[in-house]
C-alpha positions in Angstrom: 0.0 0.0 0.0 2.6 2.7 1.5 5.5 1.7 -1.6 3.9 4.3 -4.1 4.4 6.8 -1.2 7.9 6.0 -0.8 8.0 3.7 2.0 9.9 0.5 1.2 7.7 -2.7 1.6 9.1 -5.0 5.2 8.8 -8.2 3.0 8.5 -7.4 -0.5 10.3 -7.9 -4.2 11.0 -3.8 -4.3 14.8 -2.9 -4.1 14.4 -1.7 -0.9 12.7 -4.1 1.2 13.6 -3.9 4.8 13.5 -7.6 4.8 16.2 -7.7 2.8 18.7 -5.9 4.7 18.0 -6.0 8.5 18.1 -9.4 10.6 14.9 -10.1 11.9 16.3 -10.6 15.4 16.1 -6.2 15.2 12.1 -6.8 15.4 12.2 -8.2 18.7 11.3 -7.7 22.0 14.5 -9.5 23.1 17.1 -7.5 21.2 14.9 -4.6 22.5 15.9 -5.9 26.1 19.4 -6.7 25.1 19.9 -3.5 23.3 17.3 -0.6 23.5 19.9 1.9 22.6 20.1 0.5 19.4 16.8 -0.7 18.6 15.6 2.7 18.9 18.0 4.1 16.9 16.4 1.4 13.8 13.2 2.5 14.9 13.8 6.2 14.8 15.8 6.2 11.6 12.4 4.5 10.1 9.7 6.5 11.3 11.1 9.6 10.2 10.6 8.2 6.5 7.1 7.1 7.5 6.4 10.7 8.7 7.6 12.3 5.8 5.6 10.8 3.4 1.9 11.5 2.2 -1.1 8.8 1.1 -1.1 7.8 -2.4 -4.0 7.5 -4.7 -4.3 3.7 -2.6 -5.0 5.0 0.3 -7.4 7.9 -0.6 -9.6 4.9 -2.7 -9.7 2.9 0.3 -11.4 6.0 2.5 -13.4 7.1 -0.1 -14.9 3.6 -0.1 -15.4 3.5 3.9 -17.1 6.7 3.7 -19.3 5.8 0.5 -20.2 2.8 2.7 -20.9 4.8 5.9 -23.3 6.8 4.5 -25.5 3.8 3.1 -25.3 2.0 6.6 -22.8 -1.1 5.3 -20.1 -2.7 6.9 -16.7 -2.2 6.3 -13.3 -2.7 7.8 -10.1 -1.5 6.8 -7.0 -4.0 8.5 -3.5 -2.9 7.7 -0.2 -4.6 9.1 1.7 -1.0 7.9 2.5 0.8 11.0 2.4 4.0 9.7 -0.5 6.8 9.6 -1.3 7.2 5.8 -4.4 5.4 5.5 -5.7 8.2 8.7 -4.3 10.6 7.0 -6.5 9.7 3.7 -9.6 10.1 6.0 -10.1 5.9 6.7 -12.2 5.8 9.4 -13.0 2.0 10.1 -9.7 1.2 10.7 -7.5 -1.6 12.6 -3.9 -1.8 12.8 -3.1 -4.9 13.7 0.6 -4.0 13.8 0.5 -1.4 16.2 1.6 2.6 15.0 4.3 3.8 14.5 3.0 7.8 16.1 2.6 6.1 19.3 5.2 4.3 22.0 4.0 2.9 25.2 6.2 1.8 28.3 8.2 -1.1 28.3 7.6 -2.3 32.3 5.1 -4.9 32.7 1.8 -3.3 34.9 2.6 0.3 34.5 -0.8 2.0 33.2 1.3 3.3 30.0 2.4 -0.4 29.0 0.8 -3.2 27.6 -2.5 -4.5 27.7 -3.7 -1.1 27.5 -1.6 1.8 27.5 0.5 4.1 25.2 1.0 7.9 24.5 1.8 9.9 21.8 5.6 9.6 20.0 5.1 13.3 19.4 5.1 13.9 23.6 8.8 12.7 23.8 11.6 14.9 22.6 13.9 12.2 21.5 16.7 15.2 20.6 18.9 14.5 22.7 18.6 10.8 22.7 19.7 11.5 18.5 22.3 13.8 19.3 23.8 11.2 21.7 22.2 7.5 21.8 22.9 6.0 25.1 21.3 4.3 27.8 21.2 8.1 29.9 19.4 9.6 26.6 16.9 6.7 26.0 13.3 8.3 25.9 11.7 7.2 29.5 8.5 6.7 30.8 6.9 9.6 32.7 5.1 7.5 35.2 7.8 5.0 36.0 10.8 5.5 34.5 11.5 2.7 32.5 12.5 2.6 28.5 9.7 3.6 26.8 9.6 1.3 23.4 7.8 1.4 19.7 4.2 0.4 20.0 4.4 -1.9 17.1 4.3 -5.8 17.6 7.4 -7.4 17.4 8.5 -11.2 16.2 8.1 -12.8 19.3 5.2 -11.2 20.7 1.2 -12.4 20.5 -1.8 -10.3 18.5 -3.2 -10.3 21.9 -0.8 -9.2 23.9 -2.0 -5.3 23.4 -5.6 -4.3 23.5 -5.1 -1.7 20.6 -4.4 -4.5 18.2 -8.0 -5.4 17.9 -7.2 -9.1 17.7 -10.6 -10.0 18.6 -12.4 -7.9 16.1 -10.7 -8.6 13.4 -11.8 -12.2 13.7 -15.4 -11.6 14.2 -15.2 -9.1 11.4 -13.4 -11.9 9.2 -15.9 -14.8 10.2 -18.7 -12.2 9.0 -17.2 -11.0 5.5 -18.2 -12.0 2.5 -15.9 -10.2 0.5 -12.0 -10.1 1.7 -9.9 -7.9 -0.5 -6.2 -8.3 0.1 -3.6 -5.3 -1.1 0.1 -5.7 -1.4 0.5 -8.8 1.1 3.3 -12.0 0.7 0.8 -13.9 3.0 4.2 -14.6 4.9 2.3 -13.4 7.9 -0.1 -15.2 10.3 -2.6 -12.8 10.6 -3.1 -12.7 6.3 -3.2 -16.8 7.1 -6.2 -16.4 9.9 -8.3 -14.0 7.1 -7.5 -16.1 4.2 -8.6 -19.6 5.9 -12.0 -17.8 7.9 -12.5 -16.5 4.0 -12.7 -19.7 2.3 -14.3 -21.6 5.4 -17.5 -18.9 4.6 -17.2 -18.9 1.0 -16.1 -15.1 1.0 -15.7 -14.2 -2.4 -11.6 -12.9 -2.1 -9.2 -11.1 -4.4 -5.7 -10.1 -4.0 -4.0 -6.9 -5.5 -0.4 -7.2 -5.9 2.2 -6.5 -8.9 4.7 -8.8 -7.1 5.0 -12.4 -7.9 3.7 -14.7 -5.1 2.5 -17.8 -5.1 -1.2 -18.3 -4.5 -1.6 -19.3 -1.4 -5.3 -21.0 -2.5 -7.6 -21.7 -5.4 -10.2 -19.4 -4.2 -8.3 -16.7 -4.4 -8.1 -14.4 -7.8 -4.8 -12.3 -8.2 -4.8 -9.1 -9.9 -1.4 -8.3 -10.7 -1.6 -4.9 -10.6 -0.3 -1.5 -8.4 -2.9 -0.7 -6.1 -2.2 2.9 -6.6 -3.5 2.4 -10.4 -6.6 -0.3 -9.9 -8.1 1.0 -6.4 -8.7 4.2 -7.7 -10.1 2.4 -10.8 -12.5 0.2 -9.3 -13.4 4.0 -7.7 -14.3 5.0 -10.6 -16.1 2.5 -12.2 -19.0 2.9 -9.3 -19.2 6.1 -9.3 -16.8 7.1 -6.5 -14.2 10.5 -6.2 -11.1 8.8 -4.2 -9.7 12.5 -4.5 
């Protein structure tokens, strides 16, 4: 979704997938135990390309199809594993990130009211200046209640979809149970939660499509690929019923 806005895919066939040039061990709560210092320098060095960059005609399709569905009283959910805030900034509403944001950091202690399984606060209420100027444990960005590391609210490798409340875990499978139409955009299907929606989808006989110029493997029968940039065919199918995705 977020390549055509010049954020490299985490798994993808572009150039510069992050996949293909960081360990996954980085995406971990352990290495963030082991090494906070520098997994917030990855993070940090990452989310200032996510908040530099705008939504692309993708996104805007996608919210001008929640709201065309708003107003005539139908369902509709929008599930994205991206982390970052185009798809809020394109005016989505119904939205679950599953994957946690990337404007928001929570504490890092276990029980404190700013940690998991409910808490965070903005990323824009830290000053991480001098944290950049000078990465070290004294400049890590700290919790204001309890003074421990504060971390990335994203969900790492070897952490659960329930293990936050923000993830939605439980909504996106009622949502998926009820669907009848699944639409996938720009997944490998290398991830468990793209698994859980593809299986509930051909358990109910949910008519599914994926939309993706990459070259996967189809991961089942029932499922029609269109191998095309989302940025071009979203705002297509727009069109064709009648939609502005401007």
């Amino acid at each position: 979704m977020s390549l055509a806005s010049g954020i490299p895919t985490f798994r993808g066939t572009d150039p510069g997938a992050i996949w293909k040039r960081d360990l996954t061990e980085l995406a971990t709560f352990a290495f963030f135990a082991e090494n906070p210092v520098e997994s917030w320098r990855w993070y940090l060095e990452r989310f200032d390309l996510v908040r530099d960059a705008r939504p692309n005609p993708a996104h805007h399709a996608l919210a001008a199809i929640d709201r065309a569905r708003a107003e005539r009283g139908e369902d509709f959910l929008l599930v994205t594993q991206n982390i970052d805030t185009l798809h809020e900034a394109a005016g989505a509403a119904r939205l679950l990130k599953v994957h946690g944001s990337a404007d928001r950091v929570r504490c890092s202690a276990q029980r404190c009211r700013l940690g998991a399984p409910r808490g965070s606060l903005p990323l824009g209420r830290l000053d991480v200046a001098a944290f950049m100027a000078e990465p070290s444990p004294a400049t890590l960005p700290r919790c204001p209640e309890c003074e421990a590391p504060l971390r990335p609210h994203v969900l790492w490798f070897d952490e659960f979809y329930g293990d936050h409340a923000d993830y939605q875990w439980d909504r996106l499978l009622a949502t998926a149970a009820a669907a009848t139409t699944i639409v996938f955009v720009g997944t490998s299907f290398s991830v468990g939660v793209t698994d859980v929606i593809l299986q509930s989808g051909v358990s109910t006989g949910a008519v599914m499509l994926s939309i993706d110029p990459g070259a996967h493997s189809q991961p089942h029968r029932s499922l029609r690929h269109l191998a095309v940039p989302a940025e071009e065919v979203l705002p297509a199918a727009c069109r064709a019923i009648g939609l502005s995705s401007v």
